[in-house]
C-alpha positions as a Python dict, from the first residue, in 0.01 Angstrom:
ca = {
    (1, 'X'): (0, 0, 0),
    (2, 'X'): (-51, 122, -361),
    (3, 'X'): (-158, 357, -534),
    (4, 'X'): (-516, 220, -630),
    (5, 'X'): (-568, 84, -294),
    (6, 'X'): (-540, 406, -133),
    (7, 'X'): (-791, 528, -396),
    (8, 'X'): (-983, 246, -337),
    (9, 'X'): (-1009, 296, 40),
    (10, 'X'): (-1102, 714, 18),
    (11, 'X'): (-1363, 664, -258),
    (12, 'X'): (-1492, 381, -28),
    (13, 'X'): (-1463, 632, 283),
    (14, 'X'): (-1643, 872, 114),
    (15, 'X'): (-1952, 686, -14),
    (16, 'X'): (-1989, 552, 333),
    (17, 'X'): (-1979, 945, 484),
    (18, 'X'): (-2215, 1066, 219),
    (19, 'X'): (-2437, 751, 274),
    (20, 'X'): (-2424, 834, 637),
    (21, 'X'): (-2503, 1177, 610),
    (22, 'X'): (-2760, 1139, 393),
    (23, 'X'): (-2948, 883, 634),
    (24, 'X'): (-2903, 1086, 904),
    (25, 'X'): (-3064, 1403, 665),
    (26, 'X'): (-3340, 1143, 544),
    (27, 'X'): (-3408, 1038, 979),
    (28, 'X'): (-3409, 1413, 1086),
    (29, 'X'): (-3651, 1475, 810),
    (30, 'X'): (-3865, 1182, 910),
    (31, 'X'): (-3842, 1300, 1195),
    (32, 'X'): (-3983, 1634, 1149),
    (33, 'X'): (-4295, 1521, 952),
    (34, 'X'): (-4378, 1252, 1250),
    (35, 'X'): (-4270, 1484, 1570),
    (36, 'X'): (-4277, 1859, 1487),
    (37, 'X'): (-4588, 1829, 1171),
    (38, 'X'): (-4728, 1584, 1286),
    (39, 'X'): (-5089, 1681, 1420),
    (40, 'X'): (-5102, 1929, 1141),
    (41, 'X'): (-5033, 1645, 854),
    (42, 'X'): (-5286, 1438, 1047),
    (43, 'X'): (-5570, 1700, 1109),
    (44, 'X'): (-5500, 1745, 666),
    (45, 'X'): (-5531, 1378, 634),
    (46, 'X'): (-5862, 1338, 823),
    (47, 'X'): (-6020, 1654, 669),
    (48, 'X'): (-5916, 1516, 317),
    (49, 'X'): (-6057, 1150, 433),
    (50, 'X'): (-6377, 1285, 586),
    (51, 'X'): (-6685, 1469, 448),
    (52, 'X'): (-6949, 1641, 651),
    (53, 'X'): (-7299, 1671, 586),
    (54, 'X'): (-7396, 2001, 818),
    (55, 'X'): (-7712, 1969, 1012),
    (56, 'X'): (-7868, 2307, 1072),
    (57, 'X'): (-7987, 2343, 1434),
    (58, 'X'): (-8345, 2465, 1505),
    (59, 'X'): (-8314, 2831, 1522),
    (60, 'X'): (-8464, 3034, 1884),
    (61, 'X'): (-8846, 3092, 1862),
    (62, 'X'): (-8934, 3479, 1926),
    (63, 'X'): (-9228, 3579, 2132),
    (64, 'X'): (-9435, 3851, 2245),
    (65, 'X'): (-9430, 4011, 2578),
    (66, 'X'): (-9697, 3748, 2647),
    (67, 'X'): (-9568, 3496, 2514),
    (68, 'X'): (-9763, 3436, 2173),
    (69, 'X'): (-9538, 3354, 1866),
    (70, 'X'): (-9412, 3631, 1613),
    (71, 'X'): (-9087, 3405, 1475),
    (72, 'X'): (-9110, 2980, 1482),
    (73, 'X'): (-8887, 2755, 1301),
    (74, 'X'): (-9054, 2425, 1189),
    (75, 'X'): (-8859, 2095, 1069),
    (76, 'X'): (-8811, 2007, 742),
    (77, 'X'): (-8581, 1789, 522),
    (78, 'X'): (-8268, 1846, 288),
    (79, 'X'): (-8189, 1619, 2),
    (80, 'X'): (-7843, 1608, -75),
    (81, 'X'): (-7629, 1439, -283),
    (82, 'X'): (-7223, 1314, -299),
    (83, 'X'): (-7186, 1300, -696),
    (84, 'X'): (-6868, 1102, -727),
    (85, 'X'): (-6967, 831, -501),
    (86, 'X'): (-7357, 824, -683),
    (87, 'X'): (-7133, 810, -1055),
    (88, 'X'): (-6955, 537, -957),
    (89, 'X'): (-7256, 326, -807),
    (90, 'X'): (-7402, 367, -1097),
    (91, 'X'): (-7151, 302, -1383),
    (92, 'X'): (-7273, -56, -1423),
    (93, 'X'): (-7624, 14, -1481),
    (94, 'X'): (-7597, 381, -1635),
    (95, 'X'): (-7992, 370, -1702),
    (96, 'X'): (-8108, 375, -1367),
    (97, 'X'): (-8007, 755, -1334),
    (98, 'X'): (-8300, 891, -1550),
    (99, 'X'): (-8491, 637, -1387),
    (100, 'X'): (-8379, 795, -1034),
    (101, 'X'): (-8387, 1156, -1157),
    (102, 'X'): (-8725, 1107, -1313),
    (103, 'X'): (-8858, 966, -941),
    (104, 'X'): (-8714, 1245, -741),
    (105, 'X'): (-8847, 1480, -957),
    (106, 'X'): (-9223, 1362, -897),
    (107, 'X'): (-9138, 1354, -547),
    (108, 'X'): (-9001, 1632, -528),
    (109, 'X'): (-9175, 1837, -815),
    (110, 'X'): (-8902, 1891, -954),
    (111, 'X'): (-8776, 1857, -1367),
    (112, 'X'): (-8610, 1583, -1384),
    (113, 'X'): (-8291, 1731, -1606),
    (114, 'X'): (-8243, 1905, -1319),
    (115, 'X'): (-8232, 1644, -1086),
    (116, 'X'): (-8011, 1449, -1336),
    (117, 'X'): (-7779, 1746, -1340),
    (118, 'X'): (-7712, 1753, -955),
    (119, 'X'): (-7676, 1370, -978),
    (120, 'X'): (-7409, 1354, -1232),
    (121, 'X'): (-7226, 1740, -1137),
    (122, 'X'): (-6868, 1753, -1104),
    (123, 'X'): (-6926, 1905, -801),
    (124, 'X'): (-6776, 1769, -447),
    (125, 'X'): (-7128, 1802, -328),
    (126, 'X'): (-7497, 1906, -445),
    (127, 'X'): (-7811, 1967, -283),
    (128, 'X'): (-8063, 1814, -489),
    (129, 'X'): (-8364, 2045, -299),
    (130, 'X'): (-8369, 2226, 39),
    (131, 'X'): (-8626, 2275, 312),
    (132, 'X'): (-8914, 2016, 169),
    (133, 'X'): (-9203, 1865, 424),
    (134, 'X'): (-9169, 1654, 600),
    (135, 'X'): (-9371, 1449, 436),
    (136, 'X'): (-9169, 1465, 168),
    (137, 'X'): (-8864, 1375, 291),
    (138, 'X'): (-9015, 1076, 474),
    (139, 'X'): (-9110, 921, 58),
    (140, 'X'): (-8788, 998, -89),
    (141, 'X'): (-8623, 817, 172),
    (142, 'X'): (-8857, 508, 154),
    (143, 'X'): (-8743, 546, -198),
    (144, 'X'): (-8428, 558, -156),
    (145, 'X'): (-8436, 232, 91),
    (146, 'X'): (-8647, 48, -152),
    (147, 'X'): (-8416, 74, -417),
    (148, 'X'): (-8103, 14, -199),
    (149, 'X'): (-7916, 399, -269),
    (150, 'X'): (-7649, 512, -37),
    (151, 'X'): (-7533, 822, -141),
    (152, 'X'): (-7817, 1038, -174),
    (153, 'X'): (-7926, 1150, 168),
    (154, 'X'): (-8203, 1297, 357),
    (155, 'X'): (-8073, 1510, 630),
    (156, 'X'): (-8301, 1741, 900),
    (157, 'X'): (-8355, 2108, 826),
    (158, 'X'): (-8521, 2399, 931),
    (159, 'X'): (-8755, 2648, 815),
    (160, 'X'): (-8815, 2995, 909),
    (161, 'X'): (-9175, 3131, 922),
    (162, 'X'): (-9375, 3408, 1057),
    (163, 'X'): (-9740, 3280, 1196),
    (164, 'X'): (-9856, 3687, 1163),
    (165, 'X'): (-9741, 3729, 797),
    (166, 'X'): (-9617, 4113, 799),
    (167, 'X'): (-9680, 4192, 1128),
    (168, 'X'): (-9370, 4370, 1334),
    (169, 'X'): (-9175, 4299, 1027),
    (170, 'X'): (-8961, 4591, 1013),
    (171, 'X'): (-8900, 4502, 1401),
    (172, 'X'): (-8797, 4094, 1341),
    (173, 'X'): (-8655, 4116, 1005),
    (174, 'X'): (-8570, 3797, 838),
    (175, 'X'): (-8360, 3501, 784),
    (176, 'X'): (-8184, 3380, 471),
    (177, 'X'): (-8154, 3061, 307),
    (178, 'X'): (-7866, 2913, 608),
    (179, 'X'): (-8129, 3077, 827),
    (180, 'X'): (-7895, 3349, 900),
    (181, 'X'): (-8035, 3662, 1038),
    (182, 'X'): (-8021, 3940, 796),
    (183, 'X'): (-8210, 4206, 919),
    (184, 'X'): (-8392, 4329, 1241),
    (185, 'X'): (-8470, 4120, 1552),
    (186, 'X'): (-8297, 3811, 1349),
    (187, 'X'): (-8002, 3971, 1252),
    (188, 'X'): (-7909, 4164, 1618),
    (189, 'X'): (-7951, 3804, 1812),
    (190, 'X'): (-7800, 3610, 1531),
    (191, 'X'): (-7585, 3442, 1758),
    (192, 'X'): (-7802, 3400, 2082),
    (193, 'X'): (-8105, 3256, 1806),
    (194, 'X'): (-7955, 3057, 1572),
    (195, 'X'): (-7811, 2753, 1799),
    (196, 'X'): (-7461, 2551, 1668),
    (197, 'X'): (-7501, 2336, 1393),
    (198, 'X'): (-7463, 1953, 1380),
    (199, 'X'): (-7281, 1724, 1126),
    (200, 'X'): (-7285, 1369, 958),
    (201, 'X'): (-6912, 1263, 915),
    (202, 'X'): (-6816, 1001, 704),
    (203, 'X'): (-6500, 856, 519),
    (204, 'X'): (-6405, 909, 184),
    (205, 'X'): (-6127, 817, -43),
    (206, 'X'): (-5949, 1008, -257),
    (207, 'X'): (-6211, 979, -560),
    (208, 'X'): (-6452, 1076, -374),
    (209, 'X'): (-6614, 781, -275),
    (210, 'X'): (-6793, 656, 53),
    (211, 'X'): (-6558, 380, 172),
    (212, 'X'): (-6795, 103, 223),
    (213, 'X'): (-6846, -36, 575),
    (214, 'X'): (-6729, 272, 724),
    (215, 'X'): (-6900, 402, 1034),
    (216, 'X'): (-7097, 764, 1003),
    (217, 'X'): (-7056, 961, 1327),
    (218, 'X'): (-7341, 1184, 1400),
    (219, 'X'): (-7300, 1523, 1604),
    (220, 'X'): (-7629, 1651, 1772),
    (221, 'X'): (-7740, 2002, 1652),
    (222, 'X'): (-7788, 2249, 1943),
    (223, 'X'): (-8101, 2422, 1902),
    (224, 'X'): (-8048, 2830, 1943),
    (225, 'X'): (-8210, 3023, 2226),
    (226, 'X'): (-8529, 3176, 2252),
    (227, 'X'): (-8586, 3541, 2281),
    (228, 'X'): (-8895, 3742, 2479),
    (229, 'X'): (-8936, 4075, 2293),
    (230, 'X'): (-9189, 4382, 2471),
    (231, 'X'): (-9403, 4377, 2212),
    (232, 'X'): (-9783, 4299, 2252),
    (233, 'X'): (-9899, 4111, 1963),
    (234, 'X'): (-10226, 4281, 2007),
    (235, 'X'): (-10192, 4644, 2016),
    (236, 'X'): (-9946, 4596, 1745),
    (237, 'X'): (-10224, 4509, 1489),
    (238, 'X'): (-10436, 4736, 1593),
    (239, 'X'): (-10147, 5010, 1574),
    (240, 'X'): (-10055, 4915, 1238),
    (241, 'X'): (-10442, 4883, 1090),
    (242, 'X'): (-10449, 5253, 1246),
    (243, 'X'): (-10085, 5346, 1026),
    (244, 'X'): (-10237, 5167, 705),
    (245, 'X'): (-10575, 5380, 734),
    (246, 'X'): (-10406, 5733, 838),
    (247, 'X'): (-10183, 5665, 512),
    (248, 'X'): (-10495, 5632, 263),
    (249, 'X'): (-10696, 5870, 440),
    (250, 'X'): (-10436, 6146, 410),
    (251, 'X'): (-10195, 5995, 140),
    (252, 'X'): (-9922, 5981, 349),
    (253, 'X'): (-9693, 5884, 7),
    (254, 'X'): (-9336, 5842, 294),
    (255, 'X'): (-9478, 5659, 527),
    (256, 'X'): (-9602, 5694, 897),
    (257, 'X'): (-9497, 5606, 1246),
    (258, 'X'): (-9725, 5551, 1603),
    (259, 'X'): (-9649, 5536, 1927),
    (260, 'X'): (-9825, 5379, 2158),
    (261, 'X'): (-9867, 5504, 2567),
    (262, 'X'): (-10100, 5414, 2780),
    (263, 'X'): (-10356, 5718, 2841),
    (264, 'X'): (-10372, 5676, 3240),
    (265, 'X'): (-10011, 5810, 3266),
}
């Protein structure tokens, strides 16, 4: 054997060990990703693939000791939009977005610049107006049905009101604009009032974009509880009336407080 064979056959010998160790490296790697990551590269792959439109659940109702409403949450509508997708509908026939804007904005009362700026944002997603009638709601989507748009959306809401205006105020508090509780009543049952929310998932691709034909899966909202207080609607006016007239009659300039008992005992 010479020389150059013997060279020949090491250098050989050695490419195929390197070759082999690097294969085996490259499997174990594979490996890795598929067995040991997994889950966790597939839960990132479907969160980057899918959107969610949140549905906010209809938050608890809270009542008087008789059972007369101080708190009520009423359905409305959310319009919503997915930019990117909306941009790329629309890049054929660039004049139909003032046309759009300037519809939803009589709809919705709204200036139309600033419906044509949440239409054309950079943003991932943009609510175009939140919490409008019903009634509303029910024209921009025959709108948007007429004219054959999928990706701006009309998705159920609610709204927070208080039939008695101020009254017990300073006892329920209020709600903020996710119809969180903030302060009082709403804010110390948060979590018993305000239910669990319910989505709209759909696929996306990596623009952005609604892939067409793809199925939306829709997740119920679950409506929060409702919540008895010991209040009596009743005496409560008349208690406060009594505060508001003790104030101007003596000028009571920090305020007053009442309570009520009931005389027999």
């Amino acid at each position: 054997m010479t020389t150059n064979t013997l060279k020949v056959k090491k250098r050989s010998l050695f490419l195929l060990i390197t070759y082999s160790v690097l294969i085996v490296a490259l499997m174990v790697r594979i490996g890795y990703y598929q067995i040991v990551m997994g889950e966790e590269y597939s839960k990132m792959a479907y969160e980057k693939q899918t959107r969610s439109r949140i549905i906010n659940p209809k938050r608890g109702t809270i009542y008087d000791r008789n059972g007369k409403e101080l708190a009520i949450s009423a359905s409305v509508e959310t319009i919503s939009v997915n930019p990117q997708d909306f941009k790329d509908k629309m890049k054929d026939t660039p004049e139909k977005i003032d046309e759009i804007a300037n519809e939803l904005g009589r709809i919705l009362e709204m200036d139309p610049q600033v419906v044509r700026d949440r239409l054309t944002s950079n943003a991932v997603w943009s609510f175009i107006k939140r919490k409008v009638d019903k009634e509303i709601g029910a024209q921009v989507r025959e709108y948007l049905l007429e004219k054959g748009i999928t990706s701006i959306y009309v998705d159920e809401d609610s709204k927070r009101f208080y039939p008695n205006g101020t009254l017990a105020a300073h006892v329920l508090g209020f709600t903020g604009d996710d119809e969180q509780g903030l302060n009082g009543i709403e804010k110390t049952f948060d979590k018993e009032l305000k239910g669990q929310s319910g989505m709209v998932m759909s696929e996306f691709d990596a623009g952005g974009r609604q892939v067409k034909y793809s199925p939306e899966t829709y997740v119920e909202p679950v409506n929060g509880y409702d919540l008895y207080l010991t209040i009596d609607e009743t005496i409560q006016y008349f208690t406060e009336k009594a505060l508001e007239k003790a104030m101007l009659d003596y000028n009571l300039k920090r305020g007053a407080a009442a309570i009520v008992m009931d005389p027999k005992t």
